[in-house]
C-alpha positions in Angstrom: 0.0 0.0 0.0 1.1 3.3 -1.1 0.3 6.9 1.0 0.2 10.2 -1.0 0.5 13.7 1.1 -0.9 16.2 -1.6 -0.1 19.8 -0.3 -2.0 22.6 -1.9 -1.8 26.5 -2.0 -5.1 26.9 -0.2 -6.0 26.8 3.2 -8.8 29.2 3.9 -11.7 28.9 1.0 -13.9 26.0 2.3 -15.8 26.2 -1.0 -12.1 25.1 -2.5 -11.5 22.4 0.3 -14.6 21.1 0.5 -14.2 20.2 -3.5 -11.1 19.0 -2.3 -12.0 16.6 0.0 -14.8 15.3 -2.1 -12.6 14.5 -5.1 -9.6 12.4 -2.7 -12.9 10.5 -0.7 -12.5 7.2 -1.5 -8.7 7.3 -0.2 -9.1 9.9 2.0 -7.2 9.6 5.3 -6.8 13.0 7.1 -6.8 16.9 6.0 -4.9 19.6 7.7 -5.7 23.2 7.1 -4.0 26.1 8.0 -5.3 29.9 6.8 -1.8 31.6 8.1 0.4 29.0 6.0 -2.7 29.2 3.0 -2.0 25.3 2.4 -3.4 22.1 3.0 -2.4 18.6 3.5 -4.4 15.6 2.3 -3.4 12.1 3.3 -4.9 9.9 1.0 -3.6 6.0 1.1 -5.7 2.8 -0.4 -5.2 0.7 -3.2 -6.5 3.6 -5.4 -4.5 6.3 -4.0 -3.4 7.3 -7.4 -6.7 7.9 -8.8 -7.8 9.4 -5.5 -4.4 11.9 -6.2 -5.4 12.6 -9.7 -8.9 13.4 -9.4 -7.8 16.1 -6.3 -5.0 17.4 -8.2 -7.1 18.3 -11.2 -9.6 19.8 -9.2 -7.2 22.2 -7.3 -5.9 22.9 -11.2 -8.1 24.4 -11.8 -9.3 26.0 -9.2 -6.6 27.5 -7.5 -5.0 30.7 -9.0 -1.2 31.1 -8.4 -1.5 35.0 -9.1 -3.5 35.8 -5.9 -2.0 34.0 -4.0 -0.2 35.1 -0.4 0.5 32.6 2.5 3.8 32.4 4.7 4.5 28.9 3.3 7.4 28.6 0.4 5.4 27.2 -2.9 5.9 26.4 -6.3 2.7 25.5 -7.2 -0.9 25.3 -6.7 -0.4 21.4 -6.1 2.8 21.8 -4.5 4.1 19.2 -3.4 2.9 15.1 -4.0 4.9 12.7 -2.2 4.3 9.1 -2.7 5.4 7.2 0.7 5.7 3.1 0.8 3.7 1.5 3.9 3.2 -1.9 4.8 4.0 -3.9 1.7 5.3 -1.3 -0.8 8.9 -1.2 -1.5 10.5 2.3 -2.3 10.3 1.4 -5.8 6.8 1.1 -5.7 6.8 4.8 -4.9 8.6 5.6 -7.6 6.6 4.1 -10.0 3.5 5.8 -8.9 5.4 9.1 -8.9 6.8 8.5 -12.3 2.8 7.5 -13.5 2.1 10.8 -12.1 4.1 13.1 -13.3 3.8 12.1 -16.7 -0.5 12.1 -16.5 0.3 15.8 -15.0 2.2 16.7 -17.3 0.6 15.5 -20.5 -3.0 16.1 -19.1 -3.2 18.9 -17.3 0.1 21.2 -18.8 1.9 21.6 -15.2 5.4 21.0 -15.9 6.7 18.6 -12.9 10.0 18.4 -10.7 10.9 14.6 -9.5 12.6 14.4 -5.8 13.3 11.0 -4.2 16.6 9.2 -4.7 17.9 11.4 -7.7 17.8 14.8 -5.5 16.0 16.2 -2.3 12.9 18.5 -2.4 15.3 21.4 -1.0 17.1 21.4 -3.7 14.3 21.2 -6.1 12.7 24.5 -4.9 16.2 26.3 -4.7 16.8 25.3 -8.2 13.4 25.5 -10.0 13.6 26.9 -13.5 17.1 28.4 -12.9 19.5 25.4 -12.8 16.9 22.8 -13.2 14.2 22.1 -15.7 11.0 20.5 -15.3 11.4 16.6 -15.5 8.6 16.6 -17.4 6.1 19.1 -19.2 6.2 22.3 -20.2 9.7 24.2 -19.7 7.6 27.5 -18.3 5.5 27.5 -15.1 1.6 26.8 -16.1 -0.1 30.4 -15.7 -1.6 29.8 -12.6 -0.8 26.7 -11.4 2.5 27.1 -11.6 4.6 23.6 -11.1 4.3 20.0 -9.2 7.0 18.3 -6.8 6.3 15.1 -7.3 8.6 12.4 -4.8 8.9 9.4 -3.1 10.4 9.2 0.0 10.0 7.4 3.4 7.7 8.7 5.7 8.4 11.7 7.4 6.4 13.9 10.2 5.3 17.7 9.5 6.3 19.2 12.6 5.5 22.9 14.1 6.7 24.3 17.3 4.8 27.9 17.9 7.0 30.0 20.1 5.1 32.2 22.3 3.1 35.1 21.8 5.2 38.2 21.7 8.3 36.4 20.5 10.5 38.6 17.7 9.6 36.6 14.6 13.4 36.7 13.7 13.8 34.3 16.7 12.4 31.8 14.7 14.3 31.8 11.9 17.3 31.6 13.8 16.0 28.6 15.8 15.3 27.0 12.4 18.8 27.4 11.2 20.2 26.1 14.2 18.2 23.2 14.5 18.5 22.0 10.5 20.5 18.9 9.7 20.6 16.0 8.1 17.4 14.8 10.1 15.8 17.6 10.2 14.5 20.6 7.8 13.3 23.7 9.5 12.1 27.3 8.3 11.6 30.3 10.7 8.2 31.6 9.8 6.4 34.7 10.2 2.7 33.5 10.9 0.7 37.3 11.1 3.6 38.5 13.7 3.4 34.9 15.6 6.5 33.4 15.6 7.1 29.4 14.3 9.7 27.3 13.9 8.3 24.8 10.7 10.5 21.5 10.4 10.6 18.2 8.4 11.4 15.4 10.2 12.6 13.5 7.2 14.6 10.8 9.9 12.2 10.3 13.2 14.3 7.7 14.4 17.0 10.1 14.5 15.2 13.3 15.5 11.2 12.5 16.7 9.0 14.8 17.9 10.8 14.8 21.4 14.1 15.2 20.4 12.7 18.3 18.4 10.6 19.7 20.4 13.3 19.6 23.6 15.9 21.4 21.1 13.6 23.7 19.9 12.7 24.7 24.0 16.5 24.8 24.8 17.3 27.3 21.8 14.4 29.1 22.6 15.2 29.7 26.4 18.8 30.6 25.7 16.7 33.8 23.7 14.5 34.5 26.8 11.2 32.2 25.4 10.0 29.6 25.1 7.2 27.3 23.0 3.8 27.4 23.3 2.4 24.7 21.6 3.4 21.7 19.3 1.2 20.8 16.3 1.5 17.9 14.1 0.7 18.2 10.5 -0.9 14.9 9.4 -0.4 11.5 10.2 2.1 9.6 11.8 3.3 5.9 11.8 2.4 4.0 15.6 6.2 3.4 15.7 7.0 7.0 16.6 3.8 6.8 19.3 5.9 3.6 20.8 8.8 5.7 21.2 7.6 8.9 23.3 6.5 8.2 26.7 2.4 8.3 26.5 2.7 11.2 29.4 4.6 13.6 27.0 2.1 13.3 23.8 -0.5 16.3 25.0 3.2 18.2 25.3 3.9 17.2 21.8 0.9 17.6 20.0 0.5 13.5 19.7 -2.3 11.6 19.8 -3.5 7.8 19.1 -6.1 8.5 16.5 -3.2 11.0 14.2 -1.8 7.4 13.4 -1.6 6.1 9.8 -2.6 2.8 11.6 -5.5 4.2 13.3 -7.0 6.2 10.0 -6.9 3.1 7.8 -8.9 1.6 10.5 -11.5 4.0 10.8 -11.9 3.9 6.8 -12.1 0.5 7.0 -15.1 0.7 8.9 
């Protein structure tokens, strides 16, 4: 079984969403929102998940416009970002075979040129590079008017992490927090969230750098600059695994919960 985390450039028109969520039902696992951000996060996972991640990614096509676009989040296109993630049974090159189909239908049906990150390059370096040093993979060789272009990877699973500092905090804390804390395991971005201050991270190796570990690094930067963090909030879905690991009394602390499991939400849609 394969899981697909669509991000999209909209987080506030329920209108939008709500089309959204329709389109991905049959695989639909979770959807996070955020208005500040202006993005989205479907979990979809099922043995249709790429029709499920076709029919939502030509709905937010055409529906979302690029060119009025504002949100604190970094973003190439209006379908941003489509990871396909290997789960119980799926091998890596599974992935990659669904994010190769992909691609290509994107490409040649809908005219959104499409960047591939997995094992040939990370997404980092596919947003730094994005028509300046790198050409689409496939489609067009221009950004599509308004939808602009797809990152479309397979990678292991990974946990959306943010870390809100407290209220009153100079944004600019944030963004040095982020730089201090990004590594190998970790991918982190300082953001300005309507003069809140966050510290945003990718925790592309949990085992190396869970929730805890981030969240305790996060609080010890973030004392040494006279604050501290308010709240934790996890973006999607999570394997049990990283559950197992974190003492059950610490998961209110860290924004954790049994039923944001992937485990949990195939069960419930099972039902």
């Amino acid at each position: 079984m394969l899981e697909c985390v669509i991000n999209v450039s909209e987080g506030s028109s329920e209108a939008v969403l709500g089309g959204l969520r329709d389109a991905g039902a049959n695989s639909l696992l979770d959807v996070h929102t955020d208005r500040r951000h202006n993005r989205a996060v479907f979990t979809l996972a099922g043995p249709d998940v790429e029709g499920a991640a076709r029919a939502l990614t030509a709905l937010a096509v055409g529906a979302i416009d690029l060119r009025g676009h504002s949100g604190a989040h970094p973003r190439l296109g209006a379908v941003d970002v489509v990871p396909f993630v290997p789960l119980a049974g799926s091998t890596m090159g599974d992935a990659v075979g669904a994010r190769d189909r992909f691609a290509g239908w994107a490409a040649t049906e809908l005219g959104v040129p499409c960047f591939l990150y997995g094992p040939e390059r990370p997404l980092p370096e596919v947003r730094r590079s994005a028509f300046k040093s790198l050409a689409p993979d496939v489609g067009p060789s221009a950004p599509h008017p308004t939808a602009g272009a797809i990152c479309v990877g397979a990678r292991p699973v990974l946990i959306a992490y943010n870390l809100w500092l407290v209220p009153g905090t100079d944004v600019t804390v944030a963004g040095e927090i982020a730089a201090a804390v990004r590594g190998p395991a970790v991918r982190a971005l300082g953001l300005d969230l309507e003069g809140l201050a966050q510290v945003s991270m990718n925790l592309v190796d949990w085992r190396a750098a869970g929730p805890a570990q981030a969240y305790d690094e996060v609080g010890r930067l973030a004392a040494e600059k006279g604050t501290s963090v308010s709240r934790a909030e996890l973006v999607g879905l999570v394997p049990e695994e990283v559950l197992a690991a974190v003492p059950e009394d610490r998961w209110p602390q860290l924004g954790l919960s049994r039923d944001q499991t992937i485990e949990a939400a195939l069960r419930n849609s099972a039902r």
